[in-house]
N, C-alpha and C positions, 0 to 999 in steps of 0.2 A: 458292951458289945457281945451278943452271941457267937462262943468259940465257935460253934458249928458249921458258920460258914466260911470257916478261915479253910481246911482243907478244898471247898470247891472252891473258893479262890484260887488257893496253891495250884490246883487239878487243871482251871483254866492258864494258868500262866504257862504251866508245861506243855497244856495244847496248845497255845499259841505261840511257842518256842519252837515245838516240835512241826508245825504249820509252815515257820518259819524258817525251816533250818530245807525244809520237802522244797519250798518254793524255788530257793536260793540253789540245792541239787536240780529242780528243773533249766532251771537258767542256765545251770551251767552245763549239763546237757543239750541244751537245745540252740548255746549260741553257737557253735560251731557250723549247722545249719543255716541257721541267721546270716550268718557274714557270706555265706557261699550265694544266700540270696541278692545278698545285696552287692556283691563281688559283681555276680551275673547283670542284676540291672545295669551297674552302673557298665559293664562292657557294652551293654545292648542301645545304652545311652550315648557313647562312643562310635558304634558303627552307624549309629542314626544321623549323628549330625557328621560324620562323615562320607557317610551317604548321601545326603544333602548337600553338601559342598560339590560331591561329584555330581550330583544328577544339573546344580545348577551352573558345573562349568561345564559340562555336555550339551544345555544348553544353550551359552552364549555362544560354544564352538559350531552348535549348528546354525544358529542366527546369521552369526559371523561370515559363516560362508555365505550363506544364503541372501544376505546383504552384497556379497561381491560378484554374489550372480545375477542377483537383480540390477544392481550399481552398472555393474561393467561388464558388457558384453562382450568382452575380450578372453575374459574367464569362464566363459562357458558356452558347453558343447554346442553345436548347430542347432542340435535338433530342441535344445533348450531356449533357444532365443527366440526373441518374439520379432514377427515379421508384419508387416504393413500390407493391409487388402486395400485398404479405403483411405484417404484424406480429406477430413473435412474442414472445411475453414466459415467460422459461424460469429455471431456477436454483430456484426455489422456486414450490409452489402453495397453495391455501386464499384466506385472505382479503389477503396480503398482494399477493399477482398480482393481485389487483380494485382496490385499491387503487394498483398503478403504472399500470395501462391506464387511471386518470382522468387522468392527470398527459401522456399523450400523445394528442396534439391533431391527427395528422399521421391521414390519412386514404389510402387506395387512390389511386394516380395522383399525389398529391403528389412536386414534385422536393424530396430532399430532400438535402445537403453532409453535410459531416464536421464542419463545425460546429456545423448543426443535433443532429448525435449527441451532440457534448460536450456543447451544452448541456441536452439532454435528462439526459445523467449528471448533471451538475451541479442539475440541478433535483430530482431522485428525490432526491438522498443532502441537498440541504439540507432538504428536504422529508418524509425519509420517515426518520427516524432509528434504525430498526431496520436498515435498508440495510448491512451491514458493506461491501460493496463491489456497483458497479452497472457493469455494459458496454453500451456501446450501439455495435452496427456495420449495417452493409450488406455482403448478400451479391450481387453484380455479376451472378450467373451465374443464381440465382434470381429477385430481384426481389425478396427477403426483408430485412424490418428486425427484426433479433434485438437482443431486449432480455432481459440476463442477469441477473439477484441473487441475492447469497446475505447472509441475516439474519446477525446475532449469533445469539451462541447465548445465550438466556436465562441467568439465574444465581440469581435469587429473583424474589418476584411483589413488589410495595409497593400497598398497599390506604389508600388518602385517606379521607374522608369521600364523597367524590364520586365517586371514581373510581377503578379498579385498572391499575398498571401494573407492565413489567415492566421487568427492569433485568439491564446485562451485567457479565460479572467487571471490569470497567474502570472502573465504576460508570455509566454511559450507560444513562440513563430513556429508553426509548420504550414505545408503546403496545402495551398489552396485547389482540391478535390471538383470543383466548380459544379456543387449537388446546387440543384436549381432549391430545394432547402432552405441554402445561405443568403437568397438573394436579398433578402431585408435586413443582412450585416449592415450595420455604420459604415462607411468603407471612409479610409483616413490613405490620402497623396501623402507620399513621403517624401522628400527630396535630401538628397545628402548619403551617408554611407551608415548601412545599418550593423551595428557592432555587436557579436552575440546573438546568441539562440535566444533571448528573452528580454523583450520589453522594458525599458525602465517602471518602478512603480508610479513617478508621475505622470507618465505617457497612459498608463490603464487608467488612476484613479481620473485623469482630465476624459479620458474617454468615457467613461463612467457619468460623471458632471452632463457632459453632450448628451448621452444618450436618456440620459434622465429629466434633462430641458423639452417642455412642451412650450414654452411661450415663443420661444427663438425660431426663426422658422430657416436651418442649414442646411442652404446648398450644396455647399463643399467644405470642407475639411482637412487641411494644409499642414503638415508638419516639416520642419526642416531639424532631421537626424544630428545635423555638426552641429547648428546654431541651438539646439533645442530651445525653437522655439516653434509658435502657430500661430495659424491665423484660419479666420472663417467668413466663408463668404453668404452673408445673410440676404434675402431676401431685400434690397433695394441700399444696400451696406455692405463697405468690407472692413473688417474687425482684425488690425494688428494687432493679436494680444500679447506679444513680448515674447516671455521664458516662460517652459512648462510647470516652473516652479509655481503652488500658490492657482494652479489651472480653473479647480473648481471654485475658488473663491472670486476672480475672474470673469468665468461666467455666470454667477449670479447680480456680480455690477452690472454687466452687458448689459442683463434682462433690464434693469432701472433705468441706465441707457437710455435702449430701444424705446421703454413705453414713454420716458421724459421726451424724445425729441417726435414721438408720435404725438405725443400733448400736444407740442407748441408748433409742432406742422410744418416740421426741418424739410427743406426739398431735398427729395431723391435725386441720384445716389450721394451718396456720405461716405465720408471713412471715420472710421476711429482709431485713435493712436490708444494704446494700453504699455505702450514700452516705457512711460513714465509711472507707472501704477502702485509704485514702492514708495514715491514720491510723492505721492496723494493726489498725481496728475492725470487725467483724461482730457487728451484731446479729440475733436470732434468738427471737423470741416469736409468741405461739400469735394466730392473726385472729379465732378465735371464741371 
């Protein structure tokens, strides 16, 4: 090994001692700066998300209000409250429209909220049972208070002793409107006491059976509410078919029936008995 280069060795280790030792006095010089940096961020970190917290309960607090002003017009000023120029009443017309404009009491100039609207919905649909669905809003810009509906859609007529109504595929009785429209409902004689706002489902699905018969050619259509039971009066026949139970299976026997005593050339008129039909019995004899 060449002594010679043992002193710039030595040379270099003292530089890079001496490298070492400068480093180590800047560091310590200079963290005292350091930490007041990072002191400050993190304050500034602090007021941020504090800041934050307040901007977004300032906020809620003005929502908040502003919800109870819009909500409720009892909390706010006059000249804040919104007032009715116009009413309109849309979705459907005839007699059903005259009959929602009784139900609204609100007049020109009236302040009126959003609670007033709901409950205005709320009063049409318990009240007016043909209603499938009711809106009631305010338009800001006009001054207008639209009232929207749109009915059920009919599905048969139901004729009482007293009185005629009509009734939807869900089974839901309301009143019969008499739009010249309706006139080609199935209309079903009831006789007896009708219980409840809605239809049994075998009273719809037999109605349903009926209305979907094109061979049977019915005259009329007889239900007795206490007995539930029916009867039809066909074209040169009348058809006791028992209990509503089992209705449309019923009138697809008729139909075989019918064309069996058309075959063998039964004289008119005829009855049929169906009150044995559980029993595997049909009876079939002449009414006159």
């Amino acid at each position: 090994m060449d002594i010679r280069h043992k002193p710039c060795l030595l040379g270099s280790r003292k530089a890079g001692i001496l490298m070492l030792s400068r480093k180590k006095k800047a560091t310590r010089r200079f963290a005292p700066i350091r930490g007041k940096r990072e002191k400050a961020l993190r304050i500034k970190r602090i007021i941020l998300v504090l800041s934050a917290f307040a901007v977004i309960f300032a906020v809620f607090f003005v929502l908040n209000k502003a919800a109870d002003m819009i909500f409720d017009a009892k909390s706010r000023p006059q000249w804040l409250q919104w007032h009715v120029k116009k009413i309109n009443v849309g979705g459907e017309n005839g007699a059903i429209a005259e009959e929602v404009k009784k139900y609204i009491t609100f007049k020109e100039g009236d302040a009126i909220s959003y609670s007033d609207c709901s409950a205005l919905e709320g009063l049409l649909e318990d009240n007016l049972k043909e209603l499938k669905k009711v809106s009631v809003w305010r338009n800001y810009f006009t001054g207008d208070l639209n009232v929207k509906i749109k009915k059920h859609e009919p599905f048969g007529r139901i004729e009482t002793e007293n009185k005629k109504y009509l009734f939807a595929e869900n089974g839901l009785i309301f009143n019969d409107d008499k739009s010249p429209r309706y006139e080609a409902l199935l209309k079903i004689k009831t006789e007896g006491e009708i219980k409840g706002e809605f239809l049994s489902k075998e009273f719809v699905e037999l109605v349903k059976a009926v209305k979907g018969e094109t061979d049977l050619s019915v005259e009329e259509f007889t239900v007795n509410m206490d007995k539930q039971s029916f009867g039809l009066t066909l074209k040169g026949a009348y058809a006791d078919m028992g209990g509503l139970k089992d209705g449309a299976g019923k009138i697809k026997v008729l139909e075989r029936v019918m064309a069996e005593s058309a075959r063998r050339g039964f004289k008119e008129p005829f009855k049929i008995d169906f009150n044995y039909f559980n029993d595997g019995k049909i009876y079939l004899k002449p009414s006159a």
